[in-house]
N, C-alpha and C positions, 0 to 999 in steps of 0.2 A: 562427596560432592555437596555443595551448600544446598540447603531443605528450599531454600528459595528461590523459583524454577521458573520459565517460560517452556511450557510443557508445547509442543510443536506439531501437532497430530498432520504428518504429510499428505495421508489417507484424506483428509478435509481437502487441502488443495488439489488433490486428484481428482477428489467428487467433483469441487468446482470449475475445474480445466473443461470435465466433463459433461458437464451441466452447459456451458457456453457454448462448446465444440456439437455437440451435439443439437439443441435447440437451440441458438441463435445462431453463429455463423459456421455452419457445419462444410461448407465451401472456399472459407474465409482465411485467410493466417492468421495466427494469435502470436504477438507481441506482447512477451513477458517483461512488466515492468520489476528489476528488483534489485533498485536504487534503495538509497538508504538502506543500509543490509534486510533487501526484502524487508520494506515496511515493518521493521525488527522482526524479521523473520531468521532471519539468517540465509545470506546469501548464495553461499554455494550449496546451502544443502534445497534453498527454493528453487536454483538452475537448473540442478541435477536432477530435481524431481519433474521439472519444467519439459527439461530435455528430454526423460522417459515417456512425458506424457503428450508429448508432440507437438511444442513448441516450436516456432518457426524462428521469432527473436527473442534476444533479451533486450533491457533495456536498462542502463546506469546513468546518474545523472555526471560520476563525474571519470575522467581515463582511472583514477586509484581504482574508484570500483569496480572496473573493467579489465584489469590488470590483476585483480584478485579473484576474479574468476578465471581468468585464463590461466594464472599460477598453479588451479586448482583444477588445470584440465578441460575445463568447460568450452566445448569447439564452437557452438552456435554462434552465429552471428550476434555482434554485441553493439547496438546503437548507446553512444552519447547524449543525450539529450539536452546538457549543457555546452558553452564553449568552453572550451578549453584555453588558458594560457598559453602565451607562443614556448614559451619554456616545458610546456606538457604535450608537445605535436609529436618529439620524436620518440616517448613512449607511447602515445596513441596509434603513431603507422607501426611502431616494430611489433605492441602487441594485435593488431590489424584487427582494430575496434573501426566502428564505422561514426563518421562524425557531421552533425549537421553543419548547412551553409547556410549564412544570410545575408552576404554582401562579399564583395570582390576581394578585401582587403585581407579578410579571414582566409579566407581563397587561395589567394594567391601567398599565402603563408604557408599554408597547409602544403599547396605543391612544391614551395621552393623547399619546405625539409625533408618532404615525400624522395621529390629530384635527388636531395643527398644522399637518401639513406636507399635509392634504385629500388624504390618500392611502391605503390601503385596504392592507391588509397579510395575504397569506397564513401561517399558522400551520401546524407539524402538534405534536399533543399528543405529550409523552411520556412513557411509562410506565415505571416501574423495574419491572419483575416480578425483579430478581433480582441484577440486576448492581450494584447497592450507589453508583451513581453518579447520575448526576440522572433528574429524572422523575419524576412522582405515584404515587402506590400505586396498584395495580389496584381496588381498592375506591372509589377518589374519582376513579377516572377518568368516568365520567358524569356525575357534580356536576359536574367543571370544565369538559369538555366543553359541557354547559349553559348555563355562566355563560361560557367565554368567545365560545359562539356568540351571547349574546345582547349581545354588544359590538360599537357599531356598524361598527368600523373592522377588528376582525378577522375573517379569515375561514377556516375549521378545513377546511384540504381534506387533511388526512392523519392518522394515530396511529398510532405507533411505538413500539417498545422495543430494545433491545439485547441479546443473547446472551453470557454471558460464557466459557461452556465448549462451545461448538457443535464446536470443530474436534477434540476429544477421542473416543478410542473406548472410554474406562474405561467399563463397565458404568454407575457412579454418578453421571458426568456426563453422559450418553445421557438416564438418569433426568432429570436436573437439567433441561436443555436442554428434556425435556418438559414437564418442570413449567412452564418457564419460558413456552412454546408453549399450557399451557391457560391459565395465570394472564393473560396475554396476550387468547387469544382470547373467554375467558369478556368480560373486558373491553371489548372490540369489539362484543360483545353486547350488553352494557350497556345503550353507548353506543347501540347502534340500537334498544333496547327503549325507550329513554326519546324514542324521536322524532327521532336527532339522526343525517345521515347522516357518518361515522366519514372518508370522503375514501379518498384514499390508504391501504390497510392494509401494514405492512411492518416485518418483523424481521430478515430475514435474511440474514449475513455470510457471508464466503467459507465457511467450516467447513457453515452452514447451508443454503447452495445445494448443496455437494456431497453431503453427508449427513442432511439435514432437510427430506426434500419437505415436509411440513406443516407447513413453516417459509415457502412460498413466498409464501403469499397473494396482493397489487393486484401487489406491488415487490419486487425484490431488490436487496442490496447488496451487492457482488462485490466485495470493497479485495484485498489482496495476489494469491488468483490472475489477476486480470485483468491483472497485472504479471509472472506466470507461476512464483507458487510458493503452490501450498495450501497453506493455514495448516499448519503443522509436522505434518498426517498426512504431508504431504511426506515427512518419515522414511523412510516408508515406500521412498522410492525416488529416485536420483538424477535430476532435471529437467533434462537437457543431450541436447544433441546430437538435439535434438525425437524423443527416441525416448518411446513412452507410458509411462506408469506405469504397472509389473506388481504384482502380487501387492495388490491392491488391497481393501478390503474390501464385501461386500453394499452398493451405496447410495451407494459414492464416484466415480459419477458415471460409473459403467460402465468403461471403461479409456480414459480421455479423457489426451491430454497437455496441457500446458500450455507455454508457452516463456517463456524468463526475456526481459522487454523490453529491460534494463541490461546493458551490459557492457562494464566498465571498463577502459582501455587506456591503455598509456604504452610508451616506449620505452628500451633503456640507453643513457646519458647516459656512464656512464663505465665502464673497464675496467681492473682493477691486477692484479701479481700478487702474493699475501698468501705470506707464509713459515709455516711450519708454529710454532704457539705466539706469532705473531702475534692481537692484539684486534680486534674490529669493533664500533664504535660508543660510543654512551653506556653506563658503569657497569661497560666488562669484562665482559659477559653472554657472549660468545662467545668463541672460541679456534679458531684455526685449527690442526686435530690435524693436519694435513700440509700442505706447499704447495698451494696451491688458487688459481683464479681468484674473482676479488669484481669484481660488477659492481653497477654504483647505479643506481639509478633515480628520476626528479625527482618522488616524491608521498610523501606522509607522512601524518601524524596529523592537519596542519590540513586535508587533504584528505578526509577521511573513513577513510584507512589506519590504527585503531586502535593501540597499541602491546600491549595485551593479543591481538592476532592471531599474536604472536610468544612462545615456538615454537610451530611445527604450519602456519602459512601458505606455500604455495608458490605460484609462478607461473608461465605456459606462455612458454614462448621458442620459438618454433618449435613442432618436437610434443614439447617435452620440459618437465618438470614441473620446476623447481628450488625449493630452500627460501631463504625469507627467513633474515637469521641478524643477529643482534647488535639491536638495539632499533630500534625503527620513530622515527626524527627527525620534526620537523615538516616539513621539504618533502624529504624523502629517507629512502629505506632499500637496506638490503644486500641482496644474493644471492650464496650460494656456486653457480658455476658449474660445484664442480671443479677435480681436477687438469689435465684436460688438456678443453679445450672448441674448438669451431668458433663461437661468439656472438660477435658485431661491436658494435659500436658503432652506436645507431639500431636495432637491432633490436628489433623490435616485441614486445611483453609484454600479455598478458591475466594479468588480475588476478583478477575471475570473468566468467562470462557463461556465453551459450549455447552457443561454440564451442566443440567437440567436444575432449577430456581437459582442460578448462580448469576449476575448480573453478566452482560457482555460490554465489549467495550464501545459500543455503540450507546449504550444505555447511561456508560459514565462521561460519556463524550456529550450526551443531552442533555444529563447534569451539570456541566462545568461548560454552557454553549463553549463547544468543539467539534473537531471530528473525530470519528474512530483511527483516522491515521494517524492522528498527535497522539494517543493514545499507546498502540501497539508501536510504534517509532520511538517515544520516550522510554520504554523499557531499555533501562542502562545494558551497557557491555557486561559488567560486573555477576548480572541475575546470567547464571547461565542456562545457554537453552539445551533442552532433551527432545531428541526427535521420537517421533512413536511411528512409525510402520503398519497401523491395521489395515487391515487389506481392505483394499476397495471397495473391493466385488462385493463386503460383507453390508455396504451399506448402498450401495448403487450396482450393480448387474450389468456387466458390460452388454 
């Protein structure tokens, strides 16, 4: 297997499942986001862990990823969260994924190939209250609720919306988020004032579950901390070495940790030693101000190793921190080791994770303003992942 790895520690996502399930919505359903192969986690091995640990849904953003779990056995209910093309409806009913509504016309597509194929199709509605992307206005949410329950092949077992500013503590997004929370609920109302039971109610993303009880309602939707980094309140505190997050604010979920699932690893491949006012790499970006040791390592850009992570990106060799230097290649980049070093050849390299002074990718997402999901997402197909199994219990106690 290639040295250069997205090591997978499951046991992390279990702590976290747990951690939620248990002190925040211990009453609640948990809606497993795990679109984009699990936020590059890897998709069926995140359902499957998902599913043992008591998952109510999943959620993919598009029917491929939905169809690749079910391939894979995975029986949970499986929300869409995108539309679908009319050419991708009648893989969506056969593999009997659940698919949002937000107008009649989608609707009425949905049941006429539902109708064909004599098969009966769960829906949930969606509502934009805010987030500017798809979904009916909370005003016609009860007409369409109406009309698409009285369709014979649909069937309305949930309605949702999406949060666009939940994980913010600015005063005016707080606001927003609430606005967002009654515009939302008023509509839930609606829907049951006119006769119609609403199914499934649920808004709420990681920012939401940590900071917006009144965000929780039937279901929650937990996507990056279940992978062990809260939406960019994260700032607030480094996510490594499963110590908890301090300085937390009123509401953020008490002083809960979270552990990063990913942690990316490779080893040096090679060892020179560079002269002082010697170059590293493409374009002459670096310069070796004195003799120094340059060690490579085999991942690059096509791997998910940006080339804007350079400068400011280091990586642990042992217990020590070294910096990347000269431009990140597509299957290789540099590290100045120093004048004078003990690193061998084969020596093992953390890139981020959860191991202890090893940066996370929260930390490289701060450096490069991003988030930790572009991050752990960008990790290519090519780095293959290894799952690890430690037991749970040995870090959290049922």
């Amino acid at each position: 297997m290639r040295i250069t790895q997205a090591q997978i520690f499951l046991s992390h996502f279990s702590y976290n499942m747990i951690q939620i399930k248990r002190n925040l919505v211990p009453e609640t359903k948990i809606c497993v986001p795990v679109k984009a192969d699990a936020y590059g986690h890897g998709a069926v091995a995140i359902a499957r862990t998902a599913e043992q640990d008591g998952a109510d849904y999943l959620a993919v953003a598009s029917v491929q990823e939905g169809i690749e779990l079910r391939s894979a056995g995975i029986g949970l209910p499986i929300l869409v969260l995108s539309l679908p093309a009319p050419d991708e409806l009648s893989e969506l009913v056969t593999a009997e994924l659940t698919a949002v509504v937000c107008d009649m016309e989608f609707a009425g597509q949905l049941e006429t190939t539902a109708a064909a194929l004599g098969k009966t199709v769960s829906v949930h509605l969606k509502i934009d209250t805010g987030m500017g992307r798809i979904g009916c206005r909370p005003g016609d949410a009860a007409a369409l609720a109406r009309d698409v329950s009285a369709l014979g092949r649909l069937r309305l077992s949930g309605v949702c919306t999406h949060l666009s500013v939940s994980d913010s503590l600015r005063e005016e997004d707080i606001a927003w988020t609430n606005l967002q929370i009654d515009r939302f609920s008023a509509a839930v109302s609606a829907i049951r004032d006119a006769g119609i039971d609403p199914g499934i109610v649920h808004c709420a993303n990681s920012g939401a579950v940590l900071l917006h009880p009144r965000s929780h309602f039937d279901m929650v939707r937990p996507g990056i901390v279940l992978y062990g980094y809260p939406p960019e309140v994260s700032s607030l505190g480094r996510l490594k070495d499963r110590s908890p997050v301090r300085d937390v604010p009123p509401g953020y979920g008490g002083a809960l940790d979270f552990l990063p699932v990913m942690e990316l690893v490779t080893a040096v491949s090679a060892i020179k030693r560079v002269c002082a006012g010697e170059y590293i790499s493409y374009g002459r970006t670096w310069q070796a101000s004195c003799d120094t040791w340059i060690a490579t390592l085999p991942l690059g850009y096509a791997d998910g190793l940006l080339r804007r992570f350079v400068p400011g990106l280091t990586v642990l060799i042992g217990e020590k921190s070294y910096p990347v230097v000269g431009r990140i290649c597509m299957d290789q980049c540099m590290v100045d080791l120093g004048p004078e070093t003990d690193v061998e050849r084969w020596d093992r390299v953390v890139v981020f994770g959860p191991e202890k002074n090893a940066l996370s990718a929260a930390d490289i997402a701060r450096m490069t303003d991003t988030i930790p999901y572009e991050i752990t997402c960008g990790i290519s197909k090519r780095v293959p992942r290894v799952y690890i199994k430690e037991d749970v219990c040995q870090i959290f106690p049922r």
